[in-house]
KOLBA-153780 format. One record per residue: residue in one letter; z, x, y of N, C-alpha, C in turn. Coordinates in steps of 0.02 Angstrom, whole numbers, padded with zeros to 5 digits, always signed. Atoms other than C-alpha are relative to their C-alpha. Example, Ala and Ser with C-alpha at 12.3 -4.5 7.8 and 13.67 -1.06 7.14 Angstrom:
// residues 2
A+00000+00045-00059+00390+00615-00225+00000+00045+00060 S-00003-00042-00059+00357+00684-00053+00037-00039+00055 
END
This chain:
// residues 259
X-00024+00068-00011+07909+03195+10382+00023-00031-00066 X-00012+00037+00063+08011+03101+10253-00025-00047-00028 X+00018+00046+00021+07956+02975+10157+00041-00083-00008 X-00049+00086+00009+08007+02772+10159+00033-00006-00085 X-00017+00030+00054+08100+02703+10051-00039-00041-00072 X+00038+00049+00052+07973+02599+09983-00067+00051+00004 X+00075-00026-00002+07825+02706+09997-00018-00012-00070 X+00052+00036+00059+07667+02645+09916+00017-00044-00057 X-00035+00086+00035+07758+02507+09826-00025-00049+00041 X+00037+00059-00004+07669+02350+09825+00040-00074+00028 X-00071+00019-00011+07789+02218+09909-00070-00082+00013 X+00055+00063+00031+07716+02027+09888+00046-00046+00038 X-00051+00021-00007+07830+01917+10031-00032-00071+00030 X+00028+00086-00020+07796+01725+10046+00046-00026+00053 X-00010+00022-00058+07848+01630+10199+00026+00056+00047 X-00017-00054-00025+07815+01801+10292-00012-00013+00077 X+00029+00005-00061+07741+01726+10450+00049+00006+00039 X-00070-00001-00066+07915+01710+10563+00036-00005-00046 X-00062+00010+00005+08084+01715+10557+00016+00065-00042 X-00013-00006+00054+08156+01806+10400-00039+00055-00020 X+00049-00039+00057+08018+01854+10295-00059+00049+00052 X+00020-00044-00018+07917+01921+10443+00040+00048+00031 X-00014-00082-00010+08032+02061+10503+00031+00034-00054 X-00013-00032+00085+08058+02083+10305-00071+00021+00005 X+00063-00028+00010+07860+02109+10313-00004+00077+00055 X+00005-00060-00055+07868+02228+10474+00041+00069-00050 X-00013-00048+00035+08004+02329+10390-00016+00035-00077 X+00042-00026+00075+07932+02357+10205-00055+00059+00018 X+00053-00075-00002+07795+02442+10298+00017+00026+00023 X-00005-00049-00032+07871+02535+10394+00026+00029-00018 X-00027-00031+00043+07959+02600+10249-00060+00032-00076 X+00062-00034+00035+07803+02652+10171-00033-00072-00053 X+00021+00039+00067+07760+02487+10060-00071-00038+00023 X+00050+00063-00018+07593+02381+10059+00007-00075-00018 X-00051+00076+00008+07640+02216+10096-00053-00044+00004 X+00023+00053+00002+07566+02063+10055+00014-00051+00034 X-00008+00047-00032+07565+01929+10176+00000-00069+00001 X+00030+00042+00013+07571+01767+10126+00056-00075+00037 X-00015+00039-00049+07610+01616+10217-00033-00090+00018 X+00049+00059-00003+07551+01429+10237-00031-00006+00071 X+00012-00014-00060+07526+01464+10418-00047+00058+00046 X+00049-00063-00036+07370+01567+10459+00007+00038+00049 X+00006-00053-00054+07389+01624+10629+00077+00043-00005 X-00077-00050-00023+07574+01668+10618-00015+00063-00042 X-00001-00060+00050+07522+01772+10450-00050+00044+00015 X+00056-00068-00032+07365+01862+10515+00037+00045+00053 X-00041-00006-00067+07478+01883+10674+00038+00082-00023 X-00036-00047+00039+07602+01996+10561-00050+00060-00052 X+00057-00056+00023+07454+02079+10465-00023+00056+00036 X+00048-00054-00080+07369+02147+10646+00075+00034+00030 X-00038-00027-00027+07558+02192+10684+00014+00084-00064 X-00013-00057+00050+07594+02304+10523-00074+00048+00014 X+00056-00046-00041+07397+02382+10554+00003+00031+00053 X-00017-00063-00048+07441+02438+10711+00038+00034+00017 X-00049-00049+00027+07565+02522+10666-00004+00052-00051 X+00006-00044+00040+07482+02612+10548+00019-00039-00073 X-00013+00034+00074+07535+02503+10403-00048-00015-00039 X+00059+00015+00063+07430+02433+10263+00036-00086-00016 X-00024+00102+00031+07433+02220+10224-00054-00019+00030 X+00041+00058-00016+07327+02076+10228+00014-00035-00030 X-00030+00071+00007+07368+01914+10231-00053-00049-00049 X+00000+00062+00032+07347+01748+10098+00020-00055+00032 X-00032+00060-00034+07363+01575+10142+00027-00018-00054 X-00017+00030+00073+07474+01497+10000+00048-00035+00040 X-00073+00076+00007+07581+01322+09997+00006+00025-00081 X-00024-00011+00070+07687+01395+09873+00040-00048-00050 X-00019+00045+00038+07723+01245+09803-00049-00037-00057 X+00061+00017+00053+07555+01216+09729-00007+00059-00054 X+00035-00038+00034+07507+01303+09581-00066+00028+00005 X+00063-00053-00009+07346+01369+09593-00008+00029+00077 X-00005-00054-00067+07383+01436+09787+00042+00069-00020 X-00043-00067+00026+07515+01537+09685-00010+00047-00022 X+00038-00044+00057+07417+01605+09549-00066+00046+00055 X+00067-00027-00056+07267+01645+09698+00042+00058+00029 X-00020-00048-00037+07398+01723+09799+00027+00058-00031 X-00037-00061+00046+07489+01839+09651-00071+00029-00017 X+00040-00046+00044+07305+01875+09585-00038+00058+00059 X+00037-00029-00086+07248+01914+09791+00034+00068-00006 X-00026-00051-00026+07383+02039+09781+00004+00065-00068 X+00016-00050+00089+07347+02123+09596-00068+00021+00030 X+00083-00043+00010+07169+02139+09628+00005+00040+00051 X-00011-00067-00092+07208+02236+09819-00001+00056-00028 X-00045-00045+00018+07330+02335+09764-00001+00016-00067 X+00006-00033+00047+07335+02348+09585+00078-00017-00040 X-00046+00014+00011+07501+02278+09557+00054-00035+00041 X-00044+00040-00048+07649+02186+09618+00086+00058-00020 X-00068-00017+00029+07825+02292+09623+00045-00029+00040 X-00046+00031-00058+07932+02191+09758-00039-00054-00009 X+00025+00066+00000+07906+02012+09722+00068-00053+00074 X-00079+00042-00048+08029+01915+09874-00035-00066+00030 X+00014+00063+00014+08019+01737+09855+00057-00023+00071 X-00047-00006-00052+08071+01708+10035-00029-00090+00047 X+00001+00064-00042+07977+01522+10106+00053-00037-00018 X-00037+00065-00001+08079+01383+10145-00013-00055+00020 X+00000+00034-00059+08097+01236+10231+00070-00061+00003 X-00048+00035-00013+08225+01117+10308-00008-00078-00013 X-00009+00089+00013+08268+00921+10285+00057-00007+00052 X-00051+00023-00002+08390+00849+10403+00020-00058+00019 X+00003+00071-00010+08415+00673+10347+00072-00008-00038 X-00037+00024+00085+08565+00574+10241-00029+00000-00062 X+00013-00004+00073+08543+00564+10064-00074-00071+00002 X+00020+00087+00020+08497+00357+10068-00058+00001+00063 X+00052-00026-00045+08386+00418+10217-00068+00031-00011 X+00016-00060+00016+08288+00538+10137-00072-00049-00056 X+00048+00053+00022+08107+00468+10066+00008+00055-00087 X+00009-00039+00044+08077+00521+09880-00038+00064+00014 X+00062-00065-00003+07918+00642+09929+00031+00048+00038 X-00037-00052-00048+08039+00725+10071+00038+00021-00053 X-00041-00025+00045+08158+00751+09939-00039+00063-00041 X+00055-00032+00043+08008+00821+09804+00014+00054+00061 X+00006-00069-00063+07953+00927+09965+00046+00064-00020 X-00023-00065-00013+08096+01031+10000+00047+00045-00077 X-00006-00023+00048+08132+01046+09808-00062+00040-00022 X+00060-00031+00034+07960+01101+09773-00011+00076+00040 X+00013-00050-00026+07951+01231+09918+00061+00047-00009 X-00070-00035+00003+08143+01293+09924+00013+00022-00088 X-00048-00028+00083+08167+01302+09711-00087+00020-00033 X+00084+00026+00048+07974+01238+09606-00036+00078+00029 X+00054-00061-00001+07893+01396+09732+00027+00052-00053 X-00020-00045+00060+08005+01527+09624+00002+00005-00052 X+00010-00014+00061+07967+01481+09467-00076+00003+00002 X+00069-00023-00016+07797+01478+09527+00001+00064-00011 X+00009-00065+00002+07791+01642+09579+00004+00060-00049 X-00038-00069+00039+07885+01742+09451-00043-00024-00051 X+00049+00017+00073+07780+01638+09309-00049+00049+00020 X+00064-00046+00009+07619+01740+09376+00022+00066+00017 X-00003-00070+00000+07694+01879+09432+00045+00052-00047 X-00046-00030+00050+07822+01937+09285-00038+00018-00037 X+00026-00028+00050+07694+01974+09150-00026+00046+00029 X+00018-00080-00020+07628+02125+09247+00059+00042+00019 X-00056-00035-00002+07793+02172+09286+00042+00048-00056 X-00013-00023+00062+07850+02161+09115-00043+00057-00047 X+00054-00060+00026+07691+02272+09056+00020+00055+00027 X-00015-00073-00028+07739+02387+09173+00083+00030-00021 X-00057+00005+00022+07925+02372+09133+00031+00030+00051 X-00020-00039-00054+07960+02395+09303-00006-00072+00060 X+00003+00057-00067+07990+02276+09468+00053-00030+00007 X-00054+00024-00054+08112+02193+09589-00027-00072+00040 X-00001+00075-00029+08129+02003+09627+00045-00007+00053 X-00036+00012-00040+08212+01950+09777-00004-00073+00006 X+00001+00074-00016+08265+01771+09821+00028-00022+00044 X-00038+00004-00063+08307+01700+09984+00046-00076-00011 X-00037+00050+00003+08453+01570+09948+00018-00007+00059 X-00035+00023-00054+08584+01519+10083+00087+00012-00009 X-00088-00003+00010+08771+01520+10095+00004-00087-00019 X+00005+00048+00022+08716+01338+10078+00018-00012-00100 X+00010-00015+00062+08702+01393+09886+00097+00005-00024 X-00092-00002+00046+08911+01397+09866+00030-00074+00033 X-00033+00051-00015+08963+01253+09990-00042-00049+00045 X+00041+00037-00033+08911+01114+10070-00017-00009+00078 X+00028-00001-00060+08822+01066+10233-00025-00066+00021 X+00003+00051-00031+08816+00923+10357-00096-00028+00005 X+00065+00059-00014+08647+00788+10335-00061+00074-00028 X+00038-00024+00055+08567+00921+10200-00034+00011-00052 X+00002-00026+00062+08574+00881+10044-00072+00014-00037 X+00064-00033+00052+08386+00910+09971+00010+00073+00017 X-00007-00091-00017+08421+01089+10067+00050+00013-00057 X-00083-00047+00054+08597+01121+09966-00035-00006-00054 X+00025+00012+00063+08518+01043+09816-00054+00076-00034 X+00083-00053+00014+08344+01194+09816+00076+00055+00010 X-00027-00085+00008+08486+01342+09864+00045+00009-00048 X-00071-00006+00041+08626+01305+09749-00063+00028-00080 X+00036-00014+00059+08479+01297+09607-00047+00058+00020 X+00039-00064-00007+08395+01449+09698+00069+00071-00036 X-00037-00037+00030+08568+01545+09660+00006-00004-00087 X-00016-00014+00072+08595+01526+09473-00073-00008-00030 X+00046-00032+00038+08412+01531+09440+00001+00083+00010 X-00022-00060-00006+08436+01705+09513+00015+00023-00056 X-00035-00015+00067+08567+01744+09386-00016-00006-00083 X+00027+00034+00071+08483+01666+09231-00057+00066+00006 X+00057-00046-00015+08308+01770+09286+00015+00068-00015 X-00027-00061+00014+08416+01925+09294+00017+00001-00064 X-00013-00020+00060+08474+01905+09120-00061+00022-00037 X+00079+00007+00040+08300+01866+09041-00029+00073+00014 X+00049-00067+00003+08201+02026+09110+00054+00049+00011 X-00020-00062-00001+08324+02169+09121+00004+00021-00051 X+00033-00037+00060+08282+02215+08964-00078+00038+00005 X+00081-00036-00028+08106+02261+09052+00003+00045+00068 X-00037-00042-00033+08211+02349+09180-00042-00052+00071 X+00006+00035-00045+08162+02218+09308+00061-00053+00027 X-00058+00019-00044+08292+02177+09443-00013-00086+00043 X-00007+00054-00051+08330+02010+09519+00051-00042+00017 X-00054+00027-00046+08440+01966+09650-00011-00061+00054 X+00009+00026-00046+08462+01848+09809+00034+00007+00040 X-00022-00022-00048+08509+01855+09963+00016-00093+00039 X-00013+00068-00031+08607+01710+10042+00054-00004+00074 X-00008+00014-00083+08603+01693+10240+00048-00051+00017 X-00030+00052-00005+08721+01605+10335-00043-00007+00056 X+00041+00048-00057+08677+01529+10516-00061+00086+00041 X+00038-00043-00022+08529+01651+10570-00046-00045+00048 X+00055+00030-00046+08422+01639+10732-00059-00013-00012 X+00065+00030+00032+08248+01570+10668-00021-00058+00013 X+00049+00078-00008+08141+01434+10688+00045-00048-00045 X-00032+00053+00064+08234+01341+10531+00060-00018+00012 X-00063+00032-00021+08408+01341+10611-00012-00049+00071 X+00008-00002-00063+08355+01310+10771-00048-00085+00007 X-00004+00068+00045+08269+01135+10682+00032-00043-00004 X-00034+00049+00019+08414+01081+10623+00036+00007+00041 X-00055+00021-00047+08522+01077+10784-00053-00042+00039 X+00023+00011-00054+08378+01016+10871-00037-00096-00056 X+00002+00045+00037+08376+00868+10733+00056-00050+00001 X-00064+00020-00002+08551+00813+10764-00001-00052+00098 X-00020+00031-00056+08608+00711+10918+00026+00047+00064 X-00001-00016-00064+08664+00827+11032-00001+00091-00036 X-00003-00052+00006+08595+00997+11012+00023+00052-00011 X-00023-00049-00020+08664+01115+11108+00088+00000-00019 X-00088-00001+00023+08857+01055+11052-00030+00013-00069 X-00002-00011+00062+08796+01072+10873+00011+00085-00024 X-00003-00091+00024+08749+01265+10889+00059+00013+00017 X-00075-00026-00025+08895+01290+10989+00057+00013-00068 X-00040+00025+00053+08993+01195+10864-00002+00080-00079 X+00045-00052+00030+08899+01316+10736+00049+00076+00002 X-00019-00063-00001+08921+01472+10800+00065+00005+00027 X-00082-00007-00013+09126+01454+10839+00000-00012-00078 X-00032-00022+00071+09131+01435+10620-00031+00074-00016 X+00006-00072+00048+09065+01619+10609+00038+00050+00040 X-00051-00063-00026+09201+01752+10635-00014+00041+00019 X+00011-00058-00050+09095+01876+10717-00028-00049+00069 X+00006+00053-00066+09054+01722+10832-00069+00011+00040 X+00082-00021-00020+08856+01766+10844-00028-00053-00046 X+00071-00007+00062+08706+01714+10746-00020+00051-00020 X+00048-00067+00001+08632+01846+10647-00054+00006+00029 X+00074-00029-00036+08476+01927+10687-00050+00008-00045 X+00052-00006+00054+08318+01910+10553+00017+00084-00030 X-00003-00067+00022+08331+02095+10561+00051+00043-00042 X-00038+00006+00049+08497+02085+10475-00014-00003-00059 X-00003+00042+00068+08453+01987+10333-00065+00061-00028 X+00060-00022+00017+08275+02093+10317+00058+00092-00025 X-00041-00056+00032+08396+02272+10279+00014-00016-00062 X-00012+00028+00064+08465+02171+10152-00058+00004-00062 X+00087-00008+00031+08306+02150+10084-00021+00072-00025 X+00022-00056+00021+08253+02320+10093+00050+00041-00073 X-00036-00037+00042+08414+02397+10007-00014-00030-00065 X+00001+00035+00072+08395+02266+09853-00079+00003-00038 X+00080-00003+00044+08206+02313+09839-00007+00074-00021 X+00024-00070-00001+08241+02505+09839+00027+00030-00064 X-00052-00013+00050+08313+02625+09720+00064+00023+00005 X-00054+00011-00012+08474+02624+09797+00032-00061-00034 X-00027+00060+00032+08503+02467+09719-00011+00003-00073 X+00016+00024+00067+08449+02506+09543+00027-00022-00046 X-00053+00060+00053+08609+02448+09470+00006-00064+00034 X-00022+00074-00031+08610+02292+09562-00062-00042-00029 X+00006+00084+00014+08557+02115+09467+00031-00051-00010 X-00026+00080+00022+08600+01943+09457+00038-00011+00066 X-00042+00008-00041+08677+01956+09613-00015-00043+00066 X+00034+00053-00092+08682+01833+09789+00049+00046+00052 X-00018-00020-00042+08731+01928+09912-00013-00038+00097 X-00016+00042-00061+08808+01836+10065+00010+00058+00062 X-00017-00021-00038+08774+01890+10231-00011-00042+00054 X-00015+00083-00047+08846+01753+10349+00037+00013+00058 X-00062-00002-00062+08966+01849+10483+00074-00003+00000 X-00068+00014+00032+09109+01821+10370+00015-00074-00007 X-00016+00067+00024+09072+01619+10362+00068-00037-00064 X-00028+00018+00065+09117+01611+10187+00074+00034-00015 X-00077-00052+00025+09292+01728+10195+00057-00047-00014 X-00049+00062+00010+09377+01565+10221+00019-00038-00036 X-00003+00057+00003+09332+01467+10122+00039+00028-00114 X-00012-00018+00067+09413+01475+09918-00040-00037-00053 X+00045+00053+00070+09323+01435+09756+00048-00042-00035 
END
């Protein structure tokens, strides 16, 4: 039997409970990696723990609001002391806002800056110096297509992805001298709890998705399981020349549009 891609690589993925990051957690193990579960949402993240176990996988779940510091540092040290290291760090929670600007309270604002941008410098602060020791590891970052153009009754969202993309790029300069990779990955309209939010935040729903899904040229929503490939290829060593990069996968959203 061949071996995964990721086998026995240590894979560390925050807002893993749904959407996204959990069929990024399903597939890691099933590509051989031990995955760290971490999540502000207990049952969804145990949920995904007892799913990778019976499957034969290997993970157990953290509770972390990765917006606090010391849930961060608990949850990077939860997954050093397990395992013994971190080599797949994917900085994948989010969350949505969908108000006007002049709408929008200061602390909602803070919020979805602290969880969408503040968690990734979290994270990579505790988890880069073992990386760097090792002179080895792979960051991932879940931006948006939000991160190039704008988006209707968003802006604290555009604001966290635009600054999730060029921290990306900056990050990648700094450690590839320690041969540590980091990229992002920027979704366009995907089926998930988080889109599925913001139509159901708007005035008339069901015309919004509609609306929605007639701007993507394959004329779908993706599928988590999309975006989670992505994932895998940029954590493996198929990708080992690939940093600094955002890689858009939106349905062809963005083909339209010019810089």
């Amino acid at each position: 039997m061949s071996k995964g891609q990721l086998e026995d690589r240590v894979a560390l993925i925050t807002g893993a409970g749904s959407g996204v990051g959990r069929s990024t957690a399903l597939l890691f193990a099933r590509e051989g990696a031990k995955v760290v579960v971490a999540d502000i949402n207990e049952g969804q993240g145990h949920q995904v723990t007892e799913e990778i176990k019976s499957a034969g996988g290997r993970s157990f779940f953290v509770r972390a609001d990765v917006s606090h510091s010391g849930d961060v540092e608990r949850m990077v040290q939860s997954a050093i002391g397990t395992y013994g290291r971190i080599d797949i760090l994917h900085n994948n929670a989010g969350i949505l806002l969908v108000k006007f600007l002049e709408e929008t309270t200061e602390e909602e604002w803070d919020r979805v800056i602290d969880v969408n941008l503040k968690s990734i410098f979290l994270a990579v602060k505790y988890t880069v110096p073992q990386m760097k020791a090792r002179r080895s590891g792979t960051i991932i970052n879940t931006a948006s297509t939000g991160g190039f153009i704008g988006q209707y009754m968003t802006p604290a969202y555009i604001a966290s992805k635009g600054g999730v993309v060029l921290l990306t790029r900056t990050l990648a300069l700094d450690y590839a001298q320690y041969n540590i990779r980091v990229n992002c990955i920027c979704p366009g309209a995907v089926d998930t709890p988080m889109i599925r939010q913001h139509f159901e935040a708007l005035p008339d729903p069901e015309k919004a998705a509609e609306q929605e899904r007639k701007l993507v040229p394959l004329k779908r929503f993706l599928e988590p399981d999309e975006i989670a490939h992505a994932a895998l290829y940029l954590a493996s060593d198929r990708a080992r020349g690939v940093t600094g990069s955002a890689i858009v996968i939106d349905g062809g959203t963005l083909a339209g549009y010019v810089d």
